[in-house]
Each structure stands twice: as structure tokens, then as C-alpha cells.
C-alpha positions in Angstrom: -39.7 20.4 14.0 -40.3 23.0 11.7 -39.3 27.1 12.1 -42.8 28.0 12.8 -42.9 25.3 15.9 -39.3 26.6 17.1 -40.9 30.0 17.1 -44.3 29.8 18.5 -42.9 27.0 21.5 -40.2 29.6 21.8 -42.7 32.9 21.9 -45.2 30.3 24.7 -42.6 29.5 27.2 -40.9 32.9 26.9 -44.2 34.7 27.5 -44.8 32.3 30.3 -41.5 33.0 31.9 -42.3 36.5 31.9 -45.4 36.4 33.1 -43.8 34.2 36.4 -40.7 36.1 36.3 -43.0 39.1 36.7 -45.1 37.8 39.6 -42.1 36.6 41.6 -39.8 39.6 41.5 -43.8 40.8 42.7 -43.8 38.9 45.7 -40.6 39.1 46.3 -39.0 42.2 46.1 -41.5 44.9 45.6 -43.6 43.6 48.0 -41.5 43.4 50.8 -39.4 46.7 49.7 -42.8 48.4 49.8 -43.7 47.1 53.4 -39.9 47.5 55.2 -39.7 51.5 53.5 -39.7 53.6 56.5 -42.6 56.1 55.3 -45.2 53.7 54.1 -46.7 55.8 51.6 -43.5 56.7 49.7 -42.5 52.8 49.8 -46.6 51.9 48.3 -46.3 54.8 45.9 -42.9 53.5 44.5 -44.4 50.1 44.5 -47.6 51.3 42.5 -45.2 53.0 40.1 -43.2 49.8 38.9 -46.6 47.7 38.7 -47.7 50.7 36.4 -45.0 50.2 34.2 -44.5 46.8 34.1 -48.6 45.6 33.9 -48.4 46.9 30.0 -45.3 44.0 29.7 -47.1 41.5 31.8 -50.2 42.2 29.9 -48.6 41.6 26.5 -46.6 38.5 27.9 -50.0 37.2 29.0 -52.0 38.1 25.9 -48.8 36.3 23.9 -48.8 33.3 26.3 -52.5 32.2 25.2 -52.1 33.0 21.3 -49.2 30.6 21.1 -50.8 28.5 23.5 -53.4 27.4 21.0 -51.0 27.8 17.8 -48.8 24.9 19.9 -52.1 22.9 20.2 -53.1 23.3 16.9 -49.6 22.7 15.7 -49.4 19.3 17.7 -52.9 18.0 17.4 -52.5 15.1 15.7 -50.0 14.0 19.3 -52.8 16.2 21.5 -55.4 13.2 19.9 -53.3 10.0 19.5 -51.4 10.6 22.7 -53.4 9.9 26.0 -50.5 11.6 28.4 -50.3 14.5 25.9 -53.9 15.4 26.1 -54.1 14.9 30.0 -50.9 17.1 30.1 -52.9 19.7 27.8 -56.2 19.3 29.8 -54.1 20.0 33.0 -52.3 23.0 31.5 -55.5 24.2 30.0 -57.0 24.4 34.0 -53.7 25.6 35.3 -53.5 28.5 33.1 -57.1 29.4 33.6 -56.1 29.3 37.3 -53.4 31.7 36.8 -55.2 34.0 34.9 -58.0 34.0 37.9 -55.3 34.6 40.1 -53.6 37.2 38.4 -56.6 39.3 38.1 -57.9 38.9 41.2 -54.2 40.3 42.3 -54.6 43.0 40.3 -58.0 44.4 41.1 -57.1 43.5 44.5 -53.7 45.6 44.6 -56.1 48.8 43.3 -58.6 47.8 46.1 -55.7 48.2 48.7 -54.4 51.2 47.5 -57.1 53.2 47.3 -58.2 51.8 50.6 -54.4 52.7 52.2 -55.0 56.3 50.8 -58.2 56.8 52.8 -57.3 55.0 56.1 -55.7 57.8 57.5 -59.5 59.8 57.6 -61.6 56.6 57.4 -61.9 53.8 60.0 -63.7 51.9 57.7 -61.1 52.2 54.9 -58.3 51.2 57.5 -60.1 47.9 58.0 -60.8 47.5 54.5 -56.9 47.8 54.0 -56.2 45.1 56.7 -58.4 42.8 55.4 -57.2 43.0 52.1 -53.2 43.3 52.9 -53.9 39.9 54.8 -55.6 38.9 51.2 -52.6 40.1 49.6 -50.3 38.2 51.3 -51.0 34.8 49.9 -52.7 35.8 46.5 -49.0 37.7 45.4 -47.7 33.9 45.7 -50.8 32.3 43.7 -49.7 34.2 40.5 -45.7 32.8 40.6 -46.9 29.3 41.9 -49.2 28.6 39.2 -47.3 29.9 36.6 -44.4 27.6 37.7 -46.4 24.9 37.4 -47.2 25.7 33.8 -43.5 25.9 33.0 -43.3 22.1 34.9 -46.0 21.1 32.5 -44.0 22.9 29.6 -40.7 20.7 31.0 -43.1 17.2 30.6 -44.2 18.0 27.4 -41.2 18.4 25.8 -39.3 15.6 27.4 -42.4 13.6 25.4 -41.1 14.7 22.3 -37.4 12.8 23.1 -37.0 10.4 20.2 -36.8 6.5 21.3 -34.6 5.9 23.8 -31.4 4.0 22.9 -32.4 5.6 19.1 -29.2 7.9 19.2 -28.5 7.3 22.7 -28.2 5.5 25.9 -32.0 6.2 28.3 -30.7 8.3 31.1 -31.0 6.4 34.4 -29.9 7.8 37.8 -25.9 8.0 38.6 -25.3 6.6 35.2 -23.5 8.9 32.7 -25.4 8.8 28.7 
């Protein structure tokens, strides 16, 4: 493997474990700190505050994530042709990430959605039933965006235990209770 494969592998599965790590300190930290704070507004503004700084990270991680994607593909696409499980893998990580990405942004535009409808509920009846119908919303999409990306770092795990060399090569295959 040559430096340039080391560094964009390296710079796709770092991205993507940002882009998860991200999402699931999301769901479940900031969320639920924003929810149990005992003035809600103070506990939603400081949860707004640490989504504004952090969406310029996740953005970059995200950007980064499909730019190496396709330098790994292009890098590996003589194995992406000749290898049938390496191109379903790719196929599969191809939907998955479009999933995430869906996911993510739907997340994001509805986390805006929810605070702007939170800061006219207290005057609006309307806007207080927009805000409960999009906090339940909220409630499973701030899991979509960790669960998929996990899944892409599951895919990431497959495809690199394809690159293994023969087994028995330079040493024993692995098999259950059995020490290499």
C-alpha cells in the first residue's frame, strides 16, 4: 500500500468517525442535557450553541468523508471491478452514505424547524403543536445520523479485512477459540 492510500483510507475513516462521533455525543448527551435542564430555554439555547460550533467540524468531516471516499474508489478500482464482494460492499456503502447524508440534513433543517417553532410556542398555539410534532420527529431522526454512519464504519471493517493477504501466507486463518 502506498503513502497516498495510507493517507486518504486514514483521512475516509477518520472523517467518518467524526461525522458518527458527532451525531452520537448528539443523541446522547446534548440532547438529553437540553431536555432534563430545569429552564427549558436555557438548556435548548446551550444545546443550539454547541451544534453552532461544532456543524462547521461536522461539515468539514462530511465534505472530507466523500472526497476520500471516491479517491479510495479510484485508488482500488482495479479490486472495485475484479472483485464481486468488493463492488457489492461499495454499492452498499455508496447507498448507506447517501442515506446518512439524507438523514443528516433532514436533522439539521429539522433541529432549526424546532427551534424556531420552541421560541414562538409560548405566544402561538400553532407553533406549540408544530414543536410537538417535530420533537417527536426529533426523537428517532437524532439516532438515524449515528446508526448509519456506524454502519459505514462496519462496511469500512469488511473492506479492509478483504485486503488480509492469503490465509496461512504468514499466518495461521484465525478460527474461533483458537490462538494465531
Amino acid at each position: 500500500m502506498t503513502a497516498y492510500s495510507t493517507l486518504v483510507r486514514s483521512t475516509h475513516v477518520l472523517t467518518n468517525a467524526a461525522w458518527f462521533g458527532g451525531s452520537l455525543a448528539s443523541a446522547v448527551a446534548l440532547d438529553e442535557v437540553s431536555r432534563e435542564d430545569d429552564e427549558a430555554r436555557g438548556g435548548l439555547a446551550m444545546a443550539e450553541a454547541a451544534r453552532r460550533r461544532w456543524g462547521p467540524a461536522q461539515g468539514l468531516a462530511i465534505g472530507l468523508h466523500l472526497l476520500s471516499g471516491v479517491a479510495v474508489v479510484v485508488d482500488n478500482r482495479r479490486r472495485v471491478v475484479a472483485h464481486r464482494p468488493t463492488a457489492v460492499a461499495v454499492v452498499l456503502k455508496t447507498a448507506l452514505t447517501g442515506a446518512a447524508l439524507a438523514v443528516s440534513a433532514e436533522a439539521y433543517r429539522s433541529d432549526a424547524e424546532l427551534s424556531d417553532a420552541l421560541e414562538r410556542a409560548e405566544s402561538d398555539p400553532a407553533s406549540r403543536q408544530a414543536a410537538r410534532t417535530l420533537g417527536q420527529r426529533m426523537a428517532w431522526l437524532r439516532w438515524a445520523t449515528p446508526v448509519t454512519t456506524a454502519g459505514l464504519l462496519v462496511l469500512d471493517a469488511y473492506l479492509g479485512e478483504q485486503q488480509r493477504g492469503v490465509p496461512g501466507l504468514l499466518d495461521n486463518p484465525s478460527r474461533p477459540g483458537e490462538r494465531a
